[in-house]
C-alpha angles and dihedrals in degrees: 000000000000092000094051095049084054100047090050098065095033085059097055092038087067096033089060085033086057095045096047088047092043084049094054099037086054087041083054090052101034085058096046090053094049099252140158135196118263122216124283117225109226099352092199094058090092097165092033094234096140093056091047088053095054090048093054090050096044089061097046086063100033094247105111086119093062080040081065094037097048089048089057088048093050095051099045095049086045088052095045091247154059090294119195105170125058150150127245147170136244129177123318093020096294117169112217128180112239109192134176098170117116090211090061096035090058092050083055096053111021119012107030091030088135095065089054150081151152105276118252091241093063089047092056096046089051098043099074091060107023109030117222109313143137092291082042121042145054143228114347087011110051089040087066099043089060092037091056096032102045093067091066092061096061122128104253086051086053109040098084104094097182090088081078104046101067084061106042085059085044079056101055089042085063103057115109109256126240119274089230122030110266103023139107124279115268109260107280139150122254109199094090080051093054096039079064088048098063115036087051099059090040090049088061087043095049108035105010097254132069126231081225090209097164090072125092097193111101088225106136110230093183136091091208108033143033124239090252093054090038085055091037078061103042086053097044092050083049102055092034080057103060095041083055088052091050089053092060096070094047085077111206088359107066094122083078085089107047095099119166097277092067098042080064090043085051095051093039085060102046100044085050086057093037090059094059090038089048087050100045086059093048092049102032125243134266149169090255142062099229109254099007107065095217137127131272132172109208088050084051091051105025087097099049099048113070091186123068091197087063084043099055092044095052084056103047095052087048083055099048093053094034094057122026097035093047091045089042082055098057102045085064094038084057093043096049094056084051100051088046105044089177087063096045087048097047087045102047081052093056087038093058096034091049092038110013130234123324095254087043111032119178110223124308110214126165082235094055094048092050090039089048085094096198098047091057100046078045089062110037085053084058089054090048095049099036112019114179096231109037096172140059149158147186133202121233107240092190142002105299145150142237121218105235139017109076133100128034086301105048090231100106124084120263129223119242115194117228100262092027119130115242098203129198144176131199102191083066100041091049094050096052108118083202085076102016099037137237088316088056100132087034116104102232119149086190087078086075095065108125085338109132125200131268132158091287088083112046111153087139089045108241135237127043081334097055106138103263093201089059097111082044089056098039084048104052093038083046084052106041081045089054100048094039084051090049095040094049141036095201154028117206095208094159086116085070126092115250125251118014116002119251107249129227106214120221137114081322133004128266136177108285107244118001128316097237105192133162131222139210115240107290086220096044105065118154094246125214112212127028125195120185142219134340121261135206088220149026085005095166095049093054098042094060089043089057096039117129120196114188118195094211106204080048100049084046095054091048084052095051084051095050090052095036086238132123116268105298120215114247127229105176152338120223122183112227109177140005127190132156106290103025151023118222116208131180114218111203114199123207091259097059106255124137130219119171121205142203131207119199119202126266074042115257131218109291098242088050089062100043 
């Protein structure tokens, strides 16, 4: 009993003693290299209990990104300026590092890499699931993984867009279908659509075969597993997901929520992935899939890779980001066009003027998606607002510096502690007027016009760990925007809040909530060309004689005219009669008016045939 009332103060004598020597020893550094402290964001906070606790909260109610925002505003109004850089705690008393500032973002990734790392906690979270990859792992390892997986996100592996266009049709197959013939969907969300999406075209990417979820048949489409076992899979890689994701916030302690049931989610995955990766070394890899010339990872890296378990793992990270952040992209992309029918509009016109009409579509190049300018801005406005992965951190493996962020002005380097956290948040920096403008929090594609891109816009990180799938990515969101933009006119988003979508936190970000769209009937499309009848002779010739192009928004503003109404939104165009000198069609709004029309040939102005 003596010797343990001794030892207890004796412990906490050296442990004081080690963190006064340890003090000194950073204050001495920290003055060699020029620093100065940065801020500390509610000092009395010690065990940063009260933080954790906002966190928490801010992801119940899908606002963790206001929770960083507010934190900026508070400690700039507290210092007296826009303050970017600042301290903060974490349990059990943690400090970690928060920056928004582009200059100390770019030492972190690009010039000062080597100081940094992903921090162990992270690794250890991943591993379960993923294995040790490029998303996963530090230092040799993850050098190799992006050395050997980097190859297969080439250009040439990526430029044939077909992988995308089974599923797309699988997509739109998959919308519910409307209660009366002829009218819009019923009101539903369409993230778990696009989850489908998604894993479906990165499964035949990766593997050769896709899992085909977004199919409700029972027909089995693979050469190793039944439908039953390939959804048994998709559901298993999801849940496991988001338990992964939980663990992330437990710290050092993530290992807390891998119960029983994820440790079986975990294996059900893996043996799924084992039993291509089993098959592609019996049979031998290749470029190829046999018989289909396309394009398949695990034939492209089977020969470099001696362990199946690295195999496996190599996969299973590729599918993570190939799938969910992709899918979590284009649930705000669709419900952006939604929320600003004068974008969607503007860019429907550019899509079918660019790439023609759904039933017949003008080429679709890799070239032609990254040369259409206003998709592009379109989409890169969606990745600022809404970047898919919106946090990130790196742990300090010496004793380094930032640029900015210390002293009364915010102008001097800070120290960073070997072991210490550097945090940072996009939703925040991409919203700074300081670096977007006076329109900062507002969506507007237009701000892309002639603005190049610097580390003040990193929704695909920057630097040796710049996501290698990113052209993938850009490519297959470009592709799905341009065929729902052919296939519909319009997007009812009236079931979505208004202003800047609320966010679900996980591995990636998605819409909080659901994104609950309508759509207007698959089968009754405004078309824009009509061609008539078949002839015995001569048929080219006639048919081009007899041809009829409407330019739709054009055709809706000489209606609106006509009725002395504003424009009006179009559901369909029947033709009723033909004779010799003239076509009679009858153009139904969404409304339900009805304006006939009548073309003379040779065709006539549009306002003289309504």
């Amino acid at each position: 009993m003596g010797l343990l009332l001794f030892l207890a103060p004796a412990v906490a004598a050296i442990f004081t003693i080690h963190c006064v020597v340890a003090h000194l020893r950073q204050a001495a550094k920290a003055k060699f290299f020029g620093c100065q402290t940065a801020p500390l964001f509610r000092p009395w906070d010690v065990l940063g209990v009260q933080n954790f606790k906002i966190e928490m909260n801010g992801m119940k109610t899908n606002r963790l990104s206001y929770a960083f925002s507010d934190r900026k505003k508070e400690m700039s109004a507290k210092v007296g300026r826009d303050c970017k850089t600042f301290r903060i705690y974490y349990p059990p008393g943690e400090t970690w590092f928060y920056t928004f500032d582009p200059k100390n973002l770019q030492a972190v990734l690009a010039t000062q890499f080597q100081d940094f790392q992903q921090p162990a906690a992270r690794v250890g979270a991943f591993e379960a699931l993923l294995g040790l990859g490029i998303f996963s792992a530090n230092g040799p390892k993850w050098e190799h993984s992006r050395a050997l997986l980097r190859p297969q996100f080439m250009r040439e592996q990526i430029a044939d867009l077909g992988l995308f266009e089974t599923h797309v049709k699988d997509l739109l197959d998959a919308l519910p279908g409307a209660v009366e013939p002829g009218d819009w969907t019923p009101t539903f969300d369409m993230q778990p659509l696009l989850e489908r999406f998604t894993m479906d075209t990165a499964t035949e990417f990766l593997f050769g075969e896709s899992v085909h979820s977004q199919k409700d048949d029972s027909t089995d489409t693979s050469t190793l597993f039944s439908k039953k076992e390939m959804m048994q899979f998709v559901e298993a890689f999801f849940k496991a997901e988001k338990t992964t994701a939980k663990s992330l916030i437990y710290g050092d302690l993530f290992w807390l929520t891998h119960d029983r049931k994820f440790k079986e989610q975990c294996k059900a995955v893996h043996n799924f992935v084992d039993t291509y990766v089993q098959r592609h070394w019996r049979d031998g890899g290749s470029d190829k899939k046999p018989g289909t010339g396309k394009y398949v990872v695990l034939d492209a890296i089977v020969a470099d890779v001696k362990d199946p378990q690295e195999l496996r793992s190599q996969l299973l990270n590729i599918l993570l980001a190939g799938s969910d952040t992709i899918s979590g992209t284009l649930g705000f992309l669709l419900a952006s066009l939604a929320q600003y029918p004068h974008i969607f509009k503007k860019l429907r016109k550019i899509i079918i003027d660019d790439f023609g009409s759904f039933d017949r579509p003008k080429p679709i190049t890799l070239s032609r998606l990254k040369n259409c300018s206003y998709l592009q801005w379109f989409l890169n406005e969606v990745l600022r607002v809404y970047p898919s992965v919106p946090v990130n951190f790196r742990e300090a493996v010496r004793d380094t510096t930032l640029p900015v962020g210390g002293g009364s002005d915010g102008t001097s380097p800070v120290f960073i502690p070997k072991g210490h956290l550097v945090a940072w948040e996009l939703w925040t920096m991409h919203s700074d007027p300081e670096l977007w403008g006076p329109d900062a929090d507002s969506f507007n594609p237009d701000r892309w016009e002639g603005r190049k891109f610097g580390f003040e816009y990193l929704p695909f990180n920057a630097g040796p760990r710049i996501c290698i799938g990113q052209q993938f990515a850009l490519a297959e969101i470009a592709y799905v925007t341009v065929r729902l933009l052919q296939k519909f006119d319009s997007i009812d988003g009236s079931a979505l809040p208004k202003g800047r979508l609320p966010c679900d936190w996980k591995l990636k970000v998605l819409v909080g909530g659901s994104i609950l769209l309508v759509f207007p009937p698959k089968s009754r499309q405004l078309r824009d060309e009509y061609t008539s009848g078949r002839w015995l002779y001569n048929e080219s010739t006639r048919l081009a004689e007899r041809r009829v192009v409407f330019h739709v928004s054009e055709l809706k503003k000489a209606v609106a005219e006509c009725l002395n109404q504003p424009e009006p939104e179009g559901r369909e165009i029947l033709k009723l009669a033909e004779g010799g000198f003239n076509r009679v069609f009858q153009l139904t709004m969404k409304d339900g008016t009805e304006v006939l029309l009548a073309f003379r040939i040779p065709q006539q102005s549009l306002k003289d045939s309504l």
